[in-house]
N, C-alpha and C positions, 0 to 999 in steps of 0.2 A: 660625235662620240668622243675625238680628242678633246673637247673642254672638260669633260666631266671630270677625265681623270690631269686633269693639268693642275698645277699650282697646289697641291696636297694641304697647304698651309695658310690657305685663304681668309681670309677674315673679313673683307667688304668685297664685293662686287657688283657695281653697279654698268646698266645698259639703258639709256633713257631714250633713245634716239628710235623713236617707231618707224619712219619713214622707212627704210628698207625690208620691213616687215608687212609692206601693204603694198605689194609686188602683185596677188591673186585676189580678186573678188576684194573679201575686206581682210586679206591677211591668214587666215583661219587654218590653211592648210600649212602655212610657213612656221607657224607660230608652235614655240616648243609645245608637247603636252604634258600633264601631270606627272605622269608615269617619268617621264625625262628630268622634271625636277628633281624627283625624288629619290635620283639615281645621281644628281647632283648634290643634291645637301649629306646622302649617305659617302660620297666619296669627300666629303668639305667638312668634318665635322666640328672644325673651330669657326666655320663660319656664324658673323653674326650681324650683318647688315645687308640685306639682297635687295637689287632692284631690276627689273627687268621688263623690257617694253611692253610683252605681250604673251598671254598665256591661252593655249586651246583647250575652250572650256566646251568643247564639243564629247561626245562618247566617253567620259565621264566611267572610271570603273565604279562598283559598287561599293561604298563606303567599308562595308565588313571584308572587303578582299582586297582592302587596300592597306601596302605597311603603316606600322604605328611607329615613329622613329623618337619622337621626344626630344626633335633637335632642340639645341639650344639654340636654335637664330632669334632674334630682339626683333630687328628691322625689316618688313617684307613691306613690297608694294609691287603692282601691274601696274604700268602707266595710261594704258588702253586696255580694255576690255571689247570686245564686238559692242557693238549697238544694238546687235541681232539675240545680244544675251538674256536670255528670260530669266524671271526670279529663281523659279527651280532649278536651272542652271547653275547660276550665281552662287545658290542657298547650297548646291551639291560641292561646287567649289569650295564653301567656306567650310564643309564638313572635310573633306577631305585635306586643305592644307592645316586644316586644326588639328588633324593625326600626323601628320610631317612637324609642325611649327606649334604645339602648345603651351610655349612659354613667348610670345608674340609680347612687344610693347604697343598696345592699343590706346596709348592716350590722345592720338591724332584721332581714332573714330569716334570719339564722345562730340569732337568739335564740329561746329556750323560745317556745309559742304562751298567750295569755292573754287572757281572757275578753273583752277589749275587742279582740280582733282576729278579723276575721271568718275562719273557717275555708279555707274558698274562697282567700280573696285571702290566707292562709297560704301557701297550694300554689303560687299563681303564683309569687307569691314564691320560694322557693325553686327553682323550674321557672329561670327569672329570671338567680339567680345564679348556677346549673347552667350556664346557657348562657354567660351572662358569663363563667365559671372556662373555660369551654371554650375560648372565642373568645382568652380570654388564655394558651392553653397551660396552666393551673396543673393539671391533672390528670395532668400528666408530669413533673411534678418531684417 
């Protein structure tokens, strides 16, 4: 609860280090949830580069009862995702941080996948920019 509101004037923050986040089972109970991020990018609002080990894509609120913030963050990335994460999962995740993150730089999800990127947070990705092309009309031209 102290980080959200720490450093008001934040602009990158990055956490790449999983390992102490897979302390239970695979991590899943430790691991921030949605609802936490989105209580961090509302208290960060110059933030524009985020990286963060891991995110609980478990219970999942319903997209229409989730804030719409229109942050201005560029850079997001999960380092891990569960392995236990199903597409619907994945596909809910990518609905929902497209309502926190809509102006998202996705020119990394167009590219081949490669061993240093986690599978999982591949899919949002691409989920991601799907919605983005959509929101910009680019699937009608």
């Amino acid at each position: 609860a102290k980080i959200v509101n720490a450093w008001p004037n934040l602009s990158v923050f990055r956490i790449e280090d999983t390992r102490s986040f897979f302390l239970q089972d695979d991590g899943v109970q430790l691991a921030p949830r949605i609802a936490d991020l989105a209580r961090f990018a509302q208290n960060h609002p110059g933030l524009r580069h985020l990286v963060i080990p891991v995110l609980n894509h478990h219970l999942l609120p319903p997209p229409r009862k989730f804030p719409k913030l229109d942050h201005e963050l560029e850079i997001f990335r999960i380092c891990t995702l569960s392995k236990h994460a199903s597409y619907e999962s994945l596909f809910d995740m990518a609905l929902l941080l497209d309502r926190l993150f809509p102006n998202l730089d996705l020119c990394e999800a167009t590219r081949d996948w490669t061993p240093a990127k986690d599978p999982g947070w591949v899919n949002v990705e691409r989920a991601l920019l799907a919605l983005q092309r959509g929101r910009e009309g680019a699937h009608r031209s």
